[in-house]
BAROKE-511299 format. One record per atom (N, C-alpha, C, CB): y, z, x; chain; atom name. Coordinates in pm, whole numbers, plus 50000, padded with zeros to 5 digits. Glycine has a CB too. Example, Ala and Ser with C-alpha at 12.3 -4.5 7.8 and 13.67 -1.06 7.14 Angstrom:
! residues 2
+-------+-------+-------+--------+------+
:    yy :    zz :    xx : vexmar : fipa :
+-------+-------+-------+--------+------+
: 49431 : 50780 : 51319 :      A :    N :
: 49550 : 50780 : 51230 :      A :   CA :
: 49670 : 50780 : 51320 :      A :    C :
: 49553 : 50905 : 51131 :      A :   CB :
: 49775 : 50708 : 51285 :      A :    N :
: 49894 : 50714 : 51367 :      A :   CA :
: 50003 : 50787 : 51290 :      A :    C :
: 49940 : 50572 : 51408 :      A :   CB :
+-------+-------+-------+--------+------+
! end
This chain:
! residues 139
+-------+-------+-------+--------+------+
:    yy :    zz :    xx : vexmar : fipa :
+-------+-------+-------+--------+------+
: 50205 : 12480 : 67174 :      A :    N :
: 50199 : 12623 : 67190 :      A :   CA :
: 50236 : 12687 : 67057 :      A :    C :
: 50292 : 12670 : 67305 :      A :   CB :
: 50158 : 12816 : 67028 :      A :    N :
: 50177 : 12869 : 66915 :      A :   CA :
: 50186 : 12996 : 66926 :      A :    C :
: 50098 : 12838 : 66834 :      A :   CB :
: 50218 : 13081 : 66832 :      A :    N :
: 50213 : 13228 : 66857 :      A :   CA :
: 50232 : 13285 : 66691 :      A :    C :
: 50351 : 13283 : 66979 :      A :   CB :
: 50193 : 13378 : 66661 :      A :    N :
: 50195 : 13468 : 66510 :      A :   CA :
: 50232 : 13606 : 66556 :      A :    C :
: 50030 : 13478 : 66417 :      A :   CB :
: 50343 : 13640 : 66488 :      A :    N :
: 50420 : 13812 : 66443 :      A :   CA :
: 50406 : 13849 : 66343 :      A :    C :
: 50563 : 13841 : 66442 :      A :   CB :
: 50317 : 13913 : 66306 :      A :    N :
: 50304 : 14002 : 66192 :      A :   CA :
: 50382 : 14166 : 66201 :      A :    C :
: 50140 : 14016 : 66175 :      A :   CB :
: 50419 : 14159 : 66077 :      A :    N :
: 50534 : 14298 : 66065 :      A :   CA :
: 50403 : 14424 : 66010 :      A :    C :
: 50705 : 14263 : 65897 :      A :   CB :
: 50392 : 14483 : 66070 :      A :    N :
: 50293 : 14630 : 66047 :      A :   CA :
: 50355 : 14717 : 65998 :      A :    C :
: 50234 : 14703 : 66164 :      A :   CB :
: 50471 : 14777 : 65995 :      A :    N :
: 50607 : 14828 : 65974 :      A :   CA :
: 50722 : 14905 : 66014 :      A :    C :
: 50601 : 14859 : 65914 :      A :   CB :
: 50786 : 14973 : 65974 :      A :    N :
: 50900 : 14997 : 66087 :      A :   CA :
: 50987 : 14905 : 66130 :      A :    C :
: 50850 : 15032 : 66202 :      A :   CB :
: 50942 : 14891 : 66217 :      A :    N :
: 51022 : 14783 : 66327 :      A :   CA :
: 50919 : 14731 : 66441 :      A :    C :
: 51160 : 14868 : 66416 :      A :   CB :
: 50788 : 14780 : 66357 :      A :    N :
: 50669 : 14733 : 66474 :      A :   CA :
: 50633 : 14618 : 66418 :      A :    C :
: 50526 : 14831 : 66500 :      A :   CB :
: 50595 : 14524 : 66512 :      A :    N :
: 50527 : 14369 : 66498 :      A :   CA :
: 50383 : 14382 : 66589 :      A :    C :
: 50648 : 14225 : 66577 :      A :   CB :
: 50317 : 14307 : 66528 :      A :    N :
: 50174 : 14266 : 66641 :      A :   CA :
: 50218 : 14107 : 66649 :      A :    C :
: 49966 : 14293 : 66557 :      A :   CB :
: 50231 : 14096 : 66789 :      A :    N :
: 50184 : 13916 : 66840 :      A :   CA :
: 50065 : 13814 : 66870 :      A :    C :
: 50221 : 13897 : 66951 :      A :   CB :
: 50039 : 13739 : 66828 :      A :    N :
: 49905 : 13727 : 66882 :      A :   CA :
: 49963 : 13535 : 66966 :      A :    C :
: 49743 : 13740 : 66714 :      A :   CB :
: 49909 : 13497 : 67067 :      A :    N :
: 49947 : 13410 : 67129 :      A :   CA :
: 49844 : 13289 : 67080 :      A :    C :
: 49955 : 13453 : 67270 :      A :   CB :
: 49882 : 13185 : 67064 :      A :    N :
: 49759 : 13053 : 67043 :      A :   CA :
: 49631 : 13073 : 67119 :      A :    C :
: 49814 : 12898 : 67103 :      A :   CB :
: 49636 : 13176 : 67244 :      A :    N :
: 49560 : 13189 : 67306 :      A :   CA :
: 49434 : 13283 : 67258 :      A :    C :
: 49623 : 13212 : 67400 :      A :   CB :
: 49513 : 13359 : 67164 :      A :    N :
: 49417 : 13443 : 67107 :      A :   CA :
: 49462 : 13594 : 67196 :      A :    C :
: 49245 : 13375 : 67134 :      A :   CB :
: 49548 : 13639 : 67253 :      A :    N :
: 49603 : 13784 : 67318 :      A :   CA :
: 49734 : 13848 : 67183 :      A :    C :
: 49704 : 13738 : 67518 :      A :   CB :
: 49684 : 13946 : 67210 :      A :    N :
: 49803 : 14023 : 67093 :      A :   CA :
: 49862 : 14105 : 67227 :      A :    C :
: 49724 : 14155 : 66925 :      A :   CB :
: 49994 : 14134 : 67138 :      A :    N :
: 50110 : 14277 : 67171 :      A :   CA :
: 50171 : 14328 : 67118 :      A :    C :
: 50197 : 14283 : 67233 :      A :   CB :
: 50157 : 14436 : 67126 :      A :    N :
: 50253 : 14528 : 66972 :      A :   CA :
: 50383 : 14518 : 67043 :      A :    C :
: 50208 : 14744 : 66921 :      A :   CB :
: 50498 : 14467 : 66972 :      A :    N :
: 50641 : 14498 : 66985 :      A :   CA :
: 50693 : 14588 : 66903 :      A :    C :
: 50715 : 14396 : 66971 :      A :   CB :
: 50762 : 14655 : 66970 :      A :    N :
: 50846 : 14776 : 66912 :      A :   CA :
: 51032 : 14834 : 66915 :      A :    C :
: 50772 : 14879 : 66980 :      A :   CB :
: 51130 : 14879 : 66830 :      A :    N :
: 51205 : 14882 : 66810 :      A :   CA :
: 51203 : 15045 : 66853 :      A :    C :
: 51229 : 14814 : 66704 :      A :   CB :
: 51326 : 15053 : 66925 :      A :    N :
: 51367 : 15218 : 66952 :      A :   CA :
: 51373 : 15284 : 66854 :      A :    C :
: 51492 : 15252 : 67010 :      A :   CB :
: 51333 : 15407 : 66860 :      A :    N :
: 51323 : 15509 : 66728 :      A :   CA :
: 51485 : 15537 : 66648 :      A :    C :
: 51257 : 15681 : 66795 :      A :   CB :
: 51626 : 15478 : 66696 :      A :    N :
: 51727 : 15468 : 66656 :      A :   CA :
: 51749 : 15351 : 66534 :      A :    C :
: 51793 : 15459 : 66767 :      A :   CB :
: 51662 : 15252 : 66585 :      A :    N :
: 51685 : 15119 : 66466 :      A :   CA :
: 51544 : 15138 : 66406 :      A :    C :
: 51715 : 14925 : 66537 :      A :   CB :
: 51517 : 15269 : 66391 :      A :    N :
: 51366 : 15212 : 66275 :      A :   CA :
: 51241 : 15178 : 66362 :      A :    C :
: 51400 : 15037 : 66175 :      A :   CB :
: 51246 : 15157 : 66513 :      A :    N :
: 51124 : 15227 : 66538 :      A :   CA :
: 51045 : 15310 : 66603 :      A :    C :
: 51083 : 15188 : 66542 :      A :   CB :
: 50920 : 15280 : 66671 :      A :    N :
: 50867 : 15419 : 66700 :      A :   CA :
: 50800 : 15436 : 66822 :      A :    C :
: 50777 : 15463 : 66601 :      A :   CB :
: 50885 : 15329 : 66909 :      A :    N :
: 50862 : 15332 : 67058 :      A :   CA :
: 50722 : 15309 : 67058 :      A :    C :
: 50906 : 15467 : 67136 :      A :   CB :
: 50650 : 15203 : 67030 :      A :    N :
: 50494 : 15196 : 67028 :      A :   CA :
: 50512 : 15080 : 67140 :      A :    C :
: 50401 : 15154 : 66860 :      A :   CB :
: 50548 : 15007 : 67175 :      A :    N :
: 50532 : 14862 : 67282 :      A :   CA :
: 50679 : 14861 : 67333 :      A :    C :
: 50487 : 14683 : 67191 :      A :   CB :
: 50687 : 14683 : 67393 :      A :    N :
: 50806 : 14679 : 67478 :      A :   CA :
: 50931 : 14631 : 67339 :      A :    C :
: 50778 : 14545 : 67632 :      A :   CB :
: 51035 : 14640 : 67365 :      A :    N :
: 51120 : 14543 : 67241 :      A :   CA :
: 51092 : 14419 : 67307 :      A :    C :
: 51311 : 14568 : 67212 :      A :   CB :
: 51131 : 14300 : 67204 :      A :    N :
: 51117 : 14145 : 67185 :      A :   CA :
: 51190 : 14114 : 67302 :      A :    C :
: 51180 : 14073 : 67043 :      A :   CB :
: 51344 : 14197 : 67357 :      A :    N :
: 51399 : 14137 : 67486 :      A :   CA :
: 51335 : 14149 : 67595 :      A :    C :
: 51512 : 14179 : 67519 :      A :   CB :
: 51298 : 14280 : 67569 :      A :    N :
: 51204 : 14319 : 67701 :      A :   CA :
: 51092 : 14230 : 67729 :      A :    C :
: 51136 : 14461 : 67687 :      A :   CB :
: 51011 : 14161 : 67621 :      A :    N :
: 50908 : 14092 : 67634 :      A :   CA :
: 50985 : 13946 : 67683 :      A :    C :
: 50817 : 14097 : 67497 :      A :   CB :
: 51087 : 13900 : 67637 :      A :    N :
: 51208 : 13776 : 67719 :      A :   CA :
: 51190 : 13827 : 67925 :      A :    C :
: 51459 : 13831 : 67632 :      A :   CB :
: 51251 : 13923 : 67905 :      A :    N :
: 51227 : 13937 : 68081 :      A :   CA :
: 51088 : 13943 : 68099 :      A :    C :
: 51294 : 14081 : 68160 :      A :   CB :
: 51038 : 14021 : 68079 :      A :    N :
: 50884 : 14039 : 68125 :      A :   CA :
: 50778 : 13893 : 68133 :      A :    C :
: 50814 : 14150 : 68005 :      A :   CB :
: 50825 : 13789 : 68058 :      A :    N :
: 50795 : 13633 : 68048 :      A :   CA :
: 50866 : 13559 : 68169 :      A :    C :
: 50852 : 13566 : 67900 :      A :   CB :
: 50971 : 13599 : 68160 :      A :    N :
: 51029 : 13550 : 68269 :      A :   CA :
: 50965 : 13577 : 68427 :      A :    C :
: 51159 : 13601 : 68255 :      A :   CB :
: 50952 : 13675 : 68396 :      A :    N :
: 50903 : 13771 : 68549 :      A :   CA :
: 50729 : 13742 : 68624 :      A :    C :
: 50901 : 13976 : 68488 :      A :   CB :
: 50699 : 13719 : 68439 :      A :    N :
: 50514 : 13656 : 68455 :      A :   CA :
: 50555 : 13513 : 68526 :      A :    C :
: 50400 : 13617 : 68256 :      A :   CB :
: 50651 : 13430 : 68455 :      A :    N :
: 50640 : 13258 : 68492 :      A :   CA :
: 50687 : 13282 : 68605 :      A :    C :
: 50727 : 13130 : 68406 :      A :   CB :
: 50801 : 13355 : 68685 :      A :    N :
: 50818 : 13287 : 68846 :      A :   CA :
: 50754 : 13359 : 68942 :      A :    C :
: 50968 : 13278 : 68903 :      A :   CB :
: 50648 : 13480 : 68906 :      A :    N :
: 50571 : 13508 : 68951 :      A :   CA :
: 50416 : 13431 : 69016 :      A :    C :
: 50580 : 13578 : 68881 :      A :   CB :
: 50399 : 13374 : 68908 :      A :    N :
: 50273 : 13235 : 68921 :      A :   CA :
: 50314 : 13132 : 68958 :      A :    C :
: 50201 : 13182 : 68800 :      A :   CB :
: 50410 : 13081 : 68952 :      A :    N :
: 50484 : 12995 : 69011 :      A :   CA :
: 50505 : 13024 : 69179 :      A :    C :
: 50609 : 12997 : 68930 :      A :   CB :
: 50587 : 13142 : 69254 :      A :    N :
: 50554 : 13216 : 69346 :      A :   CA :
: 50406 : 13181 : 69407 :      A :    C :
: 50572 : 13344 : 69296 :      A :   CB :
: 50328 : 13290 : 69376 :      A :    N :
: 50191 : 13300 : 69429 :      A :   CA :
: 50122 : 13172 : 69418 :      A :    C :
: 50111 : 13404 : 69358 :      A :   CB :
: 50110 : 13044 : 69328 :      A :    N :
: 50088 : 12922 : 69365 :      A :   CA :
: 50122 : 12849 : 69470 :      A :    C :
: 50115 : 12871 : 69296 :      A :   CB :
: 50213 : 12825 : 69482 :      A :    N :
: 50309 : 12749 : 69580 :      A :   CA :
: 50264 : 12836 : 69719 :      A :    C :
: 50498 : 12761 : 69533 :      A :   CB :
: 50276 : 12952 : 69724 :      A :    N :
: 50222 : 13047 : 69864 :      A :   CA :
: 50056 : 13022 : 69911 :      A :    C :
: 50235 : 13234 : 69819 :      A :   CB :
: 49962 : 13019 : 69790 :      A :    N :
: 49835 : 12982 : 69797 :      A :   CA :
: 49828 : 12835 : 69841 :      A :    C :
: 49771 : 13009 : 69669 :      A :   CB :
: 49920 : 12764 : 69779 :      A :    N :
: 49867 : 12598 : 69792 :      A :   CA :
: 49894 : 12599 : 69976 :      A :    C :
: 49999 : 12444 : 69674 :      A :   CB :
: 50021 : 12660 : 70003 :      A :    N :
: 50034 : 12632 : 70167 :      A :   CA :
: 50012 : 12733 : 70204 :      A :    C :
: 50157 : 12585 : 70237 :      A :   CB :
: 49876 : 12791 : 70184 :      A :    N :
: 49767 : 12858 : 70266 :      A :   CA :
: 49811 : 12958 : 70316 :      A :    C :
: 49709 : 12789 : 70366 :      A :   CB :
: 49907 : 13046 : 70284 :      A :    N :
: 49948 : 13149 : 70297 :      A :   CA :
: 49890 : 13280 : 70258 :      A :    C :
: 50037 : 13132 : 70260 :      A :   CB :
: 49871 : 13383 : 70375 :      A :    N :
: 49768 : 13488 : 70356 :      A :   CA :
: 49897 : 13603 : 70278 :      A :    C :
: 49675 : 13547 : 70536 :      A :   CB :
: 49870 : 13539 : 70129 :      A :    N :
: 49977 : 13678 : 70058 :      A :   CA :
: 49794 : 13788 : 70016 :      A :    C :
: 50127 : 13595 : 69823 :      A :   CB :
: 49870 : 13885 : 69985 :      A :    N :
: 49793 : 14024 : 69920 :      A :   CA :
: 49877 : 14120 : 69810 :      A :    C :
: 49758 : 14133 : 70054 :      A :   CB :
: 49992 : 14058 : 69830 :      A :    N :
: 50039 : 14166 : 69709 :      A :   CA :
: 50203 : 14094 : 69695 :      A :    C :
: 50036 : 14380 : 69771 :      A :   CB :
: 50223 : 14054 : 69559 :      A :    N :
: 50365 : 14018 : 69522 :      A :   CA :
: 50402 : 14104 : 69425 :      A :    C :
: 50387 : 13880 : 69474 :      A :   CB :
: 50501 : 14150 : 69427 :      A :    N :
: 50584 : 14254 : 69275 :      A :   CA :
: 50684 : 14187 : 69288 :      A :    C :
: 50628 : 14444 : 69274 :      A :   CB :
: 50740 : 14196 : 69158 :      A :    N :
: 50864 : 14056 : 69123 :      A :   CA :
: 50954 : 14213 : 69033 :      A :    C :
: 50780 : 13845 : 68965 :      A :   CB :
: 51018 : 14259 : 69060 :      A :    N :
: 51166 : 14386 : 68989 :      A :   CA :
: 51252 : 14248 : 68940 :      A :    C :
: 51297 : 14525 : 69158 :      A :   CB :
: 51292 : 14296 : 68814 :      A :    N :
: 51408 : 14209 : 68733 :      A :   CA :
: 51490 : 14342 : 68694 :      A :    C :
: 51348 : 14099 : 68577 :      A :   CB :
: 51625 : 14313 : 68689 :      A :    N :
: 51712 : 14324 : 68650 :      A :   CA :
: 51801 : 14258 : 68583 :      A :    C :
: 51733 : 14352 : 68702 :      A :   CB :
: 51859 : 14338 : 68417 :      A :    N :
: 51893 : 14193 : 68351 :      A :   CA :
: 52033 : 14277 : 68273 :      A :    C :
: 51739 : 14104 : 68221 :      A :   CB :
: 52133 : 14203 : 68267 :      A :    N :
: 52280 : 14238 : 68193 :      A :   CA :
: 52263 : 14171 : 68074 :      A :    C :
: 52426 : 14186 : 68271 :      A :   CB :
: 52406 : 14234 : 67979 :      A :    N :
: 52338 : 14189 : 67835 :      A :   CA :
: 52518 : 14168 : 67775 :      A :    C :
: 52203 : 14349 : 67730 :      A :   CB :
: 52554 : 14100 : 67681 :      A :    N :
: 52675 : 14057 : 67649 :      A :   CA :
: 52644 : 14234 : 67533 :      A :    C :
: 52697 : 13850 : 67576 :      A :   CB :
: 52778 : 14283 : 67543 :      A :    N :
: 52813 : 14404 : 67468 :      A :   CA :
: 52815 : 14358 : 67324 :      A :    C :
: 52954 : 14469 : 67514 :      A :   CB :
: 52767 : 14316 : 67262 :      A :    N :
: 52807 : 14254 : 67116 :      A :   CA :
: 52673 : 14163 : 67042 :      A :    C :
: 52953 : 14137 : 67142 :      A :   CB :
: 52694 : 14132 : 66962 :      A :    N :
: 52630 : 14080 : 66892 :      A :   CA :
: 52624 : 13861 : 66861 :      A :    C :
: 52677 : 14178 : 66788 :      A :   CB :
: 52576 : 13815 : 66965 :      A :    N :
: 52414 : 13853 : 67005 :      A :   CA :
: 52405 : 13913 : 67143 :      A :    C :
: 52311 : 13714 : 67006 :      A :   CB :
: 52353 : 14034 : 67148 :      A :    N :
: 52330 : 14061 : 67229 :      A :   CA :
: 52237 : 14010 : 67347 :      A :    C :
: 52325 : 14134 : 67190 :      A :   CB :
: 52265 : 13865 : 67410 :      A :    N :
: 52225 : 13746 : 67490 :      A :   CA :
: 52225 : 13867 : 67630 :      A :    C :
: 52356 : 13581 : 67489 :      A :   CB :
: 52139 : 13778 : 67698 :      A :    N :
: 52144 : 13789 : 67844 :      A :   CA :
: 52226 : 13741 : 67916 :      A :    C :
: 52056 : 13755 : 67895 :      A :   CB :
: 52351 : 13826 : 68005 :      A :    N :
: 52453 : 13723 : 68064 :      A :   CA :
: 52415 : 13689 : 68193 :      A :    C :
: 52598 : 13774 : 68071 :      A :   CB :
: 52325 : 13813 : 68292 :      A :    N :
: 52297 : 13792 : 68412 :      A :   CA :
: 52121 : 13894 : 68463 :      A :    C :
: 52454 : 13840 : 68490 :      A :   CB :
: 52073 : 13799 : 68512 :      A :    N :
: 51941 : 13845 : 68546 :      A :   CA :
: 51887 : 13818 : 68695 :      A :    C :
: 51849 : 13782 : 68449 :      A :   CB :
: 51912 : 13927 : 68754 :      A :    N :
: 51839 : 13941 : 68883 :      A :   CA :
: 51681 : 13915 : 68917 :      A :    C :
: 51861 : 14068 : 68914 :      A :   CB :
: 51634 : 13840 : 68976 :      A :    N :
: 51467 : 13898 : 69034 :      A :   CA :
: 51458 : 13875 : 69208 :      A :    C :
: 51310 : 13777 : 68947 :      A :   CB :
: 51419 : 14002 : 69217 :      A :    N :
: 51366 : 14046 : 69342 :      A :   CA :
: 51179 : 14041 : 69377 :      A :    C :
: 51424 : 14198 : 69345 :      A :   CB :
: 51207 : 13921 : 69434 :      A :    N :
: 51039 : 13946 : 69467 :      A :   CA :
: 51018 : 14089 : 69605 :      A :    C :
: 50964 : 13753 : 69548 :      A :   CB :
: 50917 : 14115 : 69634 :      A :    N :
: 50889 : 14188 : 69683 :      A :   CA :
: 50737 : 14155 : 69778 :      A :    C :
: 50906 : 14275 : 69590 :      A :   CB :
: 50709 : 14022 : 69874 :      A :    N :
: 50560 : 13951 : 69888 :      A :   CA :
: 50521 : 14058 : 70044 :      A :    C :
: 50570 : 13720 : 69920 :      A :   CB :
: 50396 : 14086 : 70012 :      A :    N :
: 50342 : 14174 : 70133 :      A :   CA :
: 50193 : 14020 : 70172 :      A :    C :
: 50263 : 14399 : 70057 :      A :   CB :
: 50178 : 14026 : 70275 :      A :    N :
: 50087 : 13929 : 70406 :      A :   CA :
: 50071 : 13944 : 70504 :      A :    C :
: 50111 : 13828 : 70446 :      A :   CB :
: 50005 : 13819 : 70554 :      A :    N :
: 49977 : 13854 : 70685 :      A :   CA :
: 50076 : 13776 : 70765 :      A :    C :
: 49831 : 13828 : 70724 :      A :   CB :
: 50108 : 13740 : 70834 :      A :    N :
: 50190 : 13662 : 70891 :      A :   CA :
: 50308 : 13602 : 70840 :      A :    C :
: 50130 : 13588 : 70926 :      A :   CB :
: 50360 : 13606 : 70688 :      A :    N :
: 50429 : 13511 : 70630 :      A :   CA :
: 50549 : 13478 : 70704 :      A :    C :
: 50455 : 13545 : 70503 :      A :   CB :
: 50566 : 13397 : 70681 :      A :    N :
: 50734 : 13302 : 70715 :      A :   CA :
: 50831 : 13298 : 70632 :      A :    C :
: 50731 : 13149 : 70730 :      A :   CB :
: 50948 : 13338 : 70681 :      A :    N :
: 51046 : 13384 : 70633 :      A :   CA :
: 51089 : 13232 : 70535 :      A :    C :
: 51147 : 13448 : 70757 :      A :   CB :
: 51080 : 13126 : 70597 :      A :    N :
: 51118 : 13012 : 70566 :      A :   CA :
: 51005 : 12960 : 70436 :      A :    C :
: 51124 : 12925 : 70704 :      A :   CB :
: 50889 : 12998 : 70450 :      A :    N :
: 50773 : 12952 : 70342 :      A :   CA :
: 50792 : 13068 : 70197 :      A :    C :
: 50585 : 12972 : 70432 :      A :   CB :
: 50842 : 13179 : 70220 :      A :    N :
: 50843 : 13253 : 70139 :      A :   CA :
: 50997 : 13207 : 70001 :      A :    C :
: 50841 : 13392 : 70233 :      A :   CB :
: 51099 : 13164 : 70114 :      A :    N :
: 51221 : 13150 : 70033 :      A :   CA :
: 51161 : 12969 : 69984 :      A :    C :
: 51404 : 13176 : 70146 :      A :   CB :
: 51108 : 12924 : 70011 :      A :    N :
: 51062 : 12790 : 69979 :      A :   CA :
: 51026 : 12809 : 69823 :      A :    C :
: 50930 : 12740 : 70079 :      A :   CB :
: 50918 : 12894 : 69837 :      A :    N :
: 50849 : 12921 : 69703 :      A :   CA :
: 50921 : 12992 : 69633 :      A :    C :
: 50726 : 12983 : 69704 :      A :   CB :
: 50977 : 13092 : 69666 :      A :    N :
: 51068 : 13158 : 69583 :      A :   CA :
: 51211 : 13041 : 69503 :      A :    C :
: 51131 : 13285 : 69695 :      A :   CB :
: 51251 : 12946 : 69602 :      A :    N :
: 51378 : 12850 : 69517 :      A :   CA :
: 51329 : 12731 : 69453 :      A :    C :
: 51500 : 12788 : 69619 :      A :   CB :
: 51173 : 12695 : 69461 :      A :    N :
: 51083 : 12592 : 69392 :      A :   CA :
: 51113 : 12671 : 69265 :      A :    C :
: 50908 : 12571 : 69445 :      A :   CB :
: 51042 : 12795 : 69243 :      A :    N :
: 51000 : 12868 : 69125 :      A :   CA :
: 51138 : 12840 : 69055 :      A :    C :
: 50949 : 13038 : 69148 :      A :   CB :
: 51232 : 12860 : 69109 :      A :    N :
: 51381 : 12896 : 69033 :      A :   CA :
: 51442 : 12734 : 69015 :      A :    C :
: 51509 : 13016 : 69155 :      A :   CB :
: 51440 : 12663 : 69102 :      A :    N :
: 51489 : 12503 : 69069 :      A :   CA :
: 51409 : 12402 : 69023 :      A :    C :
: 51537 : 12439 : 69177 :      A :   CB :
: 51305 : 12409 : 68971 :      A :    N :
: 51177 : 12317 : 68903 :      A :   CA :
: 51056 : 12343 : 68873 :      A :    C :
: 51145 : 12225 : 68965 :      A :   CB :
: 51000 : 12445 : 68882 :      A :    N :
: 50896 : 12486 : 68786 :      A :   CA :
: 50906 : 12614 : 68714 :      A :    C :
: 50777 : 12489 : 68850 :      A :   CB :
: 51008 : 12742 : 68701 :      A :    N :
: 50971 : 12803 : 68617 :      A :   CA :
: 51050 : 12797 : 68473 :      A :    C :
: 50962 : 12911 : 68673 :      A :   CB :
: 50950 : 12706 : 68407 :      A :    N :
: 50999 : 12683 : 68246 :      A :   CA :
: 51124 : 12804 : 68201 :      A :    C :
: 50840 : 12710 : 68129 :      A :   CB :
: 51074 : 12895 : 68187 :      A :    N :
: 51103 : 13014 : 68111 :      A :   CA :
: 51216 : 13013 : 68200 :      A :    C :
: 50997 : 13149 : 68097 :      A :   CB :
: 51262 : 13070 : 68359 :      A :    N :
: 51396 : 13085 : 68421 :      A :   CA :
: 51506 : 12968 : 68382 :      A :    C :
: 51374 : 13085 : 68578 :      A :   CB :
: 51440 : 12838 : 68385 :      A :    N :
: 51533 : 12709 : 68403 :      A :   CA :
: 51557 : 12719 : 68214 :      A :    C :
: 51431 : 12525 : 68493 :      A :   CB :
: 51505 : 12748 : 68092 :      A :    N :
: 51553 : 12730 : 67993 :      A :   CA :
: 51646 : 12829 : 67977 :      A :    C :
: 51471 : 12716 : 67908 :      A :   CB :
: 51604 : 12966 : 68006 :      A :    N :
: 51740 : 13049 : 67994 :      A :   CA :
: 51883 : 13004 : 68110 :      A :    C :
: 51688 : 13224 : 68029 :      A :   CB :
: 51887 : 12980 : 68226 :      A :    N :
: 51989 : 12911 : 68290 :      A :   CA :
: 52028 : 12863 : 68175 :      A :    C :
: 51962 : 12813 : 68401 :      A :   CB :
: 51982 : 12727 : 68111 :      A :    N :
: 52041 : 12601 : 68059 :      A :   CA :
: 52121 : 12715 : 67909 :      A :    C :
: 51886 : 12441 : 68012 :      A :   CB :
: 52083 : 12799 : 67885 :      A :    N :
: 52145 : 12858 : 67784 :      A :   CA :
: 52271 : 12966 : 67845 :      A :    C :
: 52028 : 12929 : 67697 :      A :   CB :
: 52292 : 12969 : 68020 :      A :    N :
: 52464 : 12991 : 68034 :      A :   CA :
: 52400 : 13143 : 68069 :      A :    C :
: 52603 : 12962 : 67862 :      A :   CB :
: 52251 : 13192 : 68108 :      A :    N :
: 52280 : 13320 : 68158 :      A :   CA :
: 52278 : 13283 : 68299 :      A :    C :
: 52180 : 13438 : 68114 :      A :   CB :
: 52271 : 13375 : 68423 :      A :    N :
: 52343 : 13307 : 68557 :      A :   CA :
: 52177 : 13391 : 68633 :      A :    C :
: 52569 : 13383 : 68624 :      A :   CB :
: 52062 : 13348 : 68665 :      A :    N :
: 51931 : 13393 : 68712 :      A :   CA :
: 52024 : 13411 : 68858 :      A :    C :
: 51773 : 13271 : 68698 :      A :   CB :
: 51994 : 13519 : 68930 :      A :    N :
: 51966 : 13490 : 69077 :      A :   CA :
: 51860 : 13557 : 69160 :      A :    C :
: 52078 : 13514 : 69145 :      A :   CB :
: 51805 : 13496 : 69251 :      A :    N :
: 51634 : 13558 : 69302 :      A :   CA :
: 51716 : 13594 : 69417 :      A :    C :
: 51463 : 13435 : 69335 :      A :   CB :
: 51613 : 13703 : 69495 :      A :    N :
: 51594 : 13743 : 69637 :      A :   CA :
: 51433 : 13777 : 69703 :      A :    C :
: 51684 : 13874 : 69647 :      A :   CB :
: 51448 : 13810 : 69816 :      A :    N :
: 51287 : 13836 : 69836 :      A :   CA :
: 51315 : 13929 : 69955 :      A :    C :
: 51172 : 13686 : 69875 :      A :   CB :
: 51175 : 13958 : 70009 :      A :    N :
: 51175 : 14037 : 70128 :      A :   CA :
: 51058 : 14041 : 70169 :      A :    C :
: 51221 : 14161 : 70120 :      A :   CB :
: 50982 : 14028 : 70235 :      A :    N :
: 50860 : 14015 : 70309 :      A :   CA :
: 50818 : 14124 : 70350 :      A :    C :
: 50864 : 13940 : 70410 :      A :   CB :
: 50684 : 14194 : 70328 :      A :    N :
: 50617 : 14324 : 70435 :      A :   CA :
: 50480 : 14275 : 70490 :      A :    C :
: 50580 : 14488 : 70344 :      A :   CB :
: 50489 : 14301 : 70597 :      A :    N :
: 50342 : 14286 : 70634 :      A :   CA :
: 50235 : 14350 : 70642 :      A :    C :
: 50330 : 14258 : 70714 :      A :   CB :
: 50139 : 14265 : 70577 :      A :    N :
: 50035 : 14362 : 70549 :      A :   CA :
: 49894 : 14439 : 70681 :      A :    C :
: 49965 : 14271 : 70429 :      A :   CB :
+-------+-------+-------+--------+------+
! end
């Protein structure tokens, strides 16, 4: 896996992924920049939120589960200082279906969090404390 940041200036970067997708990152207009994209942490959660999201909706698809709509809300705490690390990060799924099971939904939801989502399980291993929830609506 690869990725390129080029500095445009300010405090703005363009990303471009091995994949060939760019994203402008941006710095608040206080440190130099000019609110054009998300900041670099924000793009840390928002990765996070993509991987146990697909992770989620896989695991629900593979056991044939009639989902129609998942939203994954994160919430994330931050050490007051420098580095300003992530100490604690919430995600709340949010899965709307037809029938789902209370029991198939938390399945996929503690798969995502205990063995497949790369991105959640490397930040754990770096001492921030992830915890998921969910809630089911029917569609």
């Amino acid at each position: 896996m690869k990725a390129t940041v080029k500095w445009t200036d300010g405090r703005q970067f363009v990303t471009e992924s091995g994949s060939g997708h760019s994203v402008v990152i941006d710095g608040n207009p206080d440190n130099g920049g000019r609110n054009t994209g998300p900041r670099p942490m924000e793009m840390v959660l928002m990765g996070l939120g993509g991987c146990t999201s697909f992770d989620v909706i896989q695991i629900l698809e593979k056991g044939r589960a009639e989902v129609t709509d998942c939203v994954a809300t994160l919430e994330a705490e931050r050490f007051d200082g420098t580095p300003s690390v992530f100490t604690k990060i919430h995600v709340h799924f949010v899965v709307t279906g037809k029938a789902l099971k209370d029991a198939v939904v938390k399945r996929a939801v503690d798969l995502s969090a205990e063995k497949y989502c790369s991105a959640s399980l490397m930040l754990a291993k770096g001492g921030v404390e992830i915890t998921h929830s969910y809630e089911i609506v029917e569609a």
